[in-house]
N, C-alpha and C positions, 0 to 999 in steps of 0.2 A: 574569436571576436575581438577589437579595437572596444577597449572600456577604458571610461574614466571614474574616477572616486573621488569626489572635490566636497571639499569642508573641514572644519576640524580634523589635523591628523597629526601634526608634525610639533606644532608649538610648547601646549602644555599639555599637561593631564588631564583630561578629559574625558565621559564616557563616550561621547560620541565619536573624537578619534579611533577610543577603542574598537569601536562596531567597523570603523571605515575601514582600519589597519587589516582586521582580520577577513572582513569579505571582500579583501583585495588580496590576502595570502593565499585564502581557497580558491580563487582565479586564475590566478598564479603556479599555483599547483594543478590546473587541469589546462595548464598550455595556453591561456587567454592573454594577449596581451594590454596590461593595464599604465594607466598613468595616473600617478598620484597627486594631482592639485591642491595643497595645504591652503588653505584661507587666512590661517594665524601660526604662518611663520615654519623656520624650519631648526627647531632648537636644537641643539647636538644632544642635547639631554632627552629629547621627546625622537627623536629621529633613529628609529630600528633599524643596524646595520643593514638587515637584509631587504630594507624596503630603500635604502638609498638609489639603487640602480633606476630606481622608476621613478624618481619625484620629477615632477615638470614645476613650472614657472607658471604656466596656462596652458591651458586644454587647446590641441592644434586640432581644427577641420573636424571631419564629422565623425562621430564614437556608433558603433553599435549598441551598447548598452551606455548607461550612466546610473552612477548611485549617490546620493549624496545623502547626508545623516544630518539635516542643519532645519534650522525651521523654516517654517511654510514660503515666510516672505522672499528666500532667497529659491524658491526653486525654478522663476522665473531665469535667475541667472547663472543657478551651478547646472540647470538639466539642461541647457541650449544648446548642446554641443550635435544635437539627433533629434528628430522626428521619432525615435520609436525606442520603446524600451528604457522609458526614462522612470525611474525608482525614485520617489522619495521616502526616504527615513526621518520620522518624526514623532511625539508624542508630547499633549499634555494632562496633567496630571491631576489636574483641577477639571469639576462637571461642564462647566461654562468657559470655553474658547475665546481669545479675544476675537470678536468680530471680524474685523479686519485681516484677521490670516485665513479663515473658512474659506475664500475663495481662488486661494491658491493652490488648490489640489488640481486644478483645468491642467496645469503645467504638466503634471505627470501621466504616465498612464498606469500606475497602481503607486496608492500611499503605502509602504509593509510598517503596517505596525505592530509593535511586539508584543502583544499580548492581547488578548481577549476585554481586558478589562479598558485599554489604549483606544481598542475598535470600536467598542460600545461609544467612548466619549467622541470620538468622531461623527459617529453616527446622529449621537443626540445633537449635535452642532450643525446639523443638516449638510456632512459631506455625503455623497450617494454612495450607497455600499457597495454597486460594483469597483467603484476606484478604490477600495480598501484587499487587505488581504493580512492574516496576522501571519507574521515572519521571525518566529522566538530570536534572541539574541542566543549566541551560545559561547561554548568555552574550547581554547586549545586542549585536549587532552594531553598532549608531549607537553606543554609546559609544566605541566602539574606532576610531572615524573622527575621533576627538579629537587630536593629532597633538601639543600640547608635550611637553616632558624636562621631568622633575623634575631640579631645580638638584643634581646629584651634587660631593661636594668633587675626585673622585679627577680624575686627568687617566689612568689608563692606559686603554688599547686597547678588551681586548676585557673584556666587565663581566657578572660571571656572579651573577643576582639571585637570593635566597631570602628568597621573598615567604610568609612565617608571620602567623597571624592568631593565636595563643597560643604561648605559649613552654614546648609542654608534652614531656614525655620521651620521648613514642611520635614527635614528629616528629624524631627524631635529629640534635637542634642538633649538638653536641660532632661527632660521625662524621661529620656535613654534611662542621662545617667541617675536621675533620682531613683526611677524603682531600684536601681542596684543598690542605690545607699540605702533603699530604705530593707533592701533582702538580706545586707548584710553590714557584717561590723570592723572594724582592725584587724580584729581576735580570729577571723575565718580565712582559711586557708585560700585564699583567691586574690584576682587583681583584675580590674577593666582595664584591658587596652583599648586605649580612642585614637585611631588614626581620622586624621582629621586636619587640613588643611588652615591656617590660619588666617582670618576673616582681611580682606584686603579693605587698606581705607580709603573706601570711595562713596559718597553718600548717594551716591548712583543707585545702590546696590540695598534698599530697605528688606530685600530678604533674608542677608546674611546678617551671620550672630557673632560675637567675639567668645568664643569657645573658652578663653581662659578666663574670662570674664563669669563663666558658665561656671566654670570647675571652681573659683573661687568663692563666690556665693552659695554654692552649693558645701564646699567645706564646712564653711561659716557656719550655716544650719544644720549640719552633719556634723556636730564636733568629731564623735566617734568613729569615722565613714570607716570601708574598706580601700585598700587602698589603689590608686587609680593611675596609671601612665599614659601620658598625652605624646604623641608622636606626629609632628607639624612637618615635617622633612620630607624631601621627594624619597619616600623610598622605589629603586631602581628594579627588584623581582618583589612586585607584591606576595607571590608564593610562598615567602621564605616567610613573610609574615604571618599567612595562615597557618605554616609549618609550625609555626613557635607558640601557637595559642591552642584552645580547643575548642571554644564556642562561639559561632557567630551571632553576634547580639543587635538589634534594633530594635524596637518600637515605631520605625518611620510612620511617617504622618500620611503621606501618600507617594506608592511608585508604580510605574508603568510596568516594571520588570524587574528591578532589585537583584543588577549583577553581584554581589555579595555572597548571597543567598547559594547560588546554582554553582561559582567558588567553593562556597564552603564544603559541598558536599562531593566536590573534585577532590578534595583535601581530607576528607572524610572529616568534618568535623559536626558538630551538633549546630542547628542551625535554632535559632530563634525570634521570629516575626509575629507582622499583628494577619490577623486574622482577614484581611482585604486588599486589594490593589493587584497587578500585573505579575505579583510572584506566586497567586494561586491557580496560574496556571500549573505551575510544578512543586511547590510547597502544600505539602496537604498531610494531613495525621499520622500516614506512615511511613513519611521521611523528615518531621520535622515537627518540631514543636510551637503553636497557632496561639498568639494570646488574643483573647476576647476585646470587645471596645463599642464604639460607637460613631454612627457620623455625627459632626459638629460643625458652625460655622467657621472659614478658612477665614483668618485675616486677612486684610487689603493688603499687608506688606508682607505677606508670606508667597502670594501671589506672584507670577512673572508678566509683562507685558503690559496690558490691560484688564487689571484687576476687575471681577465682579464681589459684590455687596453678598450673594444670593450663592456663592462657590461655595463648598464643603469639603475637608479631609476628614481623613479617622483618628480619633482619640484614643487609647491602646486604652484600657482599665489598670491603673494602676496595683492593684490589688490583686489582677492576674497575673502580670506582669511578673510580681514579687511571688508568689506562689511559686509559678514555671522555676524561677531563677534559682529558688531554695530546692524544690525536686532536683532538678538539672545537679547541684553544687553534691545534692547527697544520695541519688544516684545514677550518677554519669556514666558510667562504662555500662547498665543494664540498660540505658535506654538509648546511648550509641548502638550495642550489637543490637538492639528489638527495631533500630532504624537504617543501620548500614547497608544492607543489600537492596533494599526501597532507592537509596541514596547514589547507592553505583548505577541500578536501574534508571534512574532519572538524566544522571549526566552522558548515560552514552545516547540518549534521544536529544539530548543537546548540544551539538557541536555546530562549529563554521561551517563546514561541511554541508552539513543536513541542513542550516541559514540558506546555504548558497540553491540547492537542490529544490529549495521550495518558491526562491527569485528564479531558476532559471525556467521552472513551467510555466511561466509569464513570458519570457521569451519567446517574440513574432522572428 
């Protein structure tokens, strides 16, 4: 088949290039020929040697398939390229949809949204459920056989990582990192690494946080804290950084899928989330550890697009939070091996591959 892949891919980091890059390499790898249409650019830094042979400029004449991973508004003009087979990739994360994007699923002929929890809010939004279909996100397994550590400054023990690809307020930076100050002290063998992108200044942008802003107010009222490494930098093999740590830590406020999570446990590492959102499709008791919470009201500026009043995320329990965090610190290796082979289990049901095999029985 003649496919194109148009949206985020080439510019920055982004999850959504991520999804576009790899369901264009499984294509790829079964003889299909593809074209990669970047929307934001073509950075050398964002640009994977072995996707260059395919970047197009724009989509020529008509595609057999099309995928694009961008919100609803554009699918009028990344899916035109065919009549048939046109995939949109999307999700939001909040109950209440802006209005105005509901009626852009006509363009497709199936939305894949990644999870279970993605389809439900669809649905409640009154898209029809035949044009839905969940389509997990997944992970390269060969990448994860990559085996360096990223250079870390800290020397303590055990290194609990939050691996953020925006630094926006529904991923609950501040709450992350207080339950850790509050689980632990100087004096404890541990370190939070917080990768986390530094909040760009555009006043465009009421959802993002100034992360150092975060860490610093938080010192303040933490005289004592443990101690904590911020890493703002493009790092180039995120792998090497789950290599160098050993728990993947959030509290997020609300996610569709929570690429992190389904990482972490490609890396074998301990994984720990809130108890809700698009990562219990594959996050559950016996490969991970679930903190307790509640829903609450979402703020307007945490919000994307066209905020509602009446939106809700989840509040993690602090109190659980710090519990998990103290078990996990004291004892870690019985409740990695009581979780490991759950953990391998999970990620071979998740790969590109198996993404791609469940888009192509939609294939007319």
């Amino acid at each position: 088949m003649r496919v194109k892949i148009q949206g985020f891919l080439f510019g920055k980091s982004h999850s959504w290039a991520y999804v576009n890059q790899n369901l264009g390499r499984s294509l790829l790898k079964l003889g299909h020929e593809v074209d990669f249409v970047s929307t934001d650019g073509n950075s050398p830094n964002h640009t994977p040697k072995d996707l260059e042979p395919f970047v197009k400029s724009l989509g020529v004449g008509k595609y057999d398939m099309q995928i694009s991973y961008t919100a609803m508004i554009n699918f009028p003009q990344y899916l035109s390229g065919g009549d048939k087979n046109r995939f949109g990739i999307w999700c939001y994360e909040f109950p209440i949809m802006p209005k105005d994007f509901v009626k852009y699923y006509k363009f497709t002929d199936k939305i894949l949204a990644p999870s279970n929890f993605a389809k439900d809010i669809f649905i409640k939004n009154k898209v029809p459920e035949n044009y839905l279909k969940v389509v997990p996100h997944g992970i390269d397994l060969e990448a994860f056989s990559y085996k360096e550590k990223f250079p870390l400054k800290t020397n303590k023990k055990l290194k609990f990582l939050i691996p953020l690809g925006q630094p926006h307020i529904r991923k609950a930076i501040p709450e992350t990192i207080e339950a850790f100050y509050k689980a632990f002290t100087s004096k404890d063998d541990v370190c939070l690494i917080a990768k986390i992108p530094s909040a760009p200044q555009d006043k465009n942008k009421p959802f993002e946080v100034d992360v150092k802003k975060i860490i610093n107010k938080l010192n303040s009222q933490y005289k004592n804290h443990p101690e904590i490494e911020l890493i703002t930098d493009y790092v180039p093999n995120m792998v090497s950084l789950f290599n160098a740590c050993d728990v993947v830590y959030s509290l997020t406020h609300a996610e569709c899928f929570f690429m992190p999570a389904l990482e972490g446990f490609a890396s074998e590492k301990l994984v720990i989330v809130p108890e809700h959102g698009g990562q219990l499709d594959f996050c559950n008791q016996e490969n991970s550890l679930l903190v307790s919470g509640k829903e609450v009201r979402a703020p307007l500026e945490s919000q994307y697009w066209t905020p509602s009043p009446f939106n809700s995320y989840f509040e993690a329990n602090q109190d659980h939070a710090v519990e998990v965090l103290r078990s996990t610190y004291h004892n870690y290796n019985a409740i990695l091996n009581g979780k490991k082979d759950k953990m391998k289990e999970t990620v071979l049901n998740y790969t590109w591959d198996n993404a791609l095999k469940l888009i192509l029985e939609e294939v007319v």
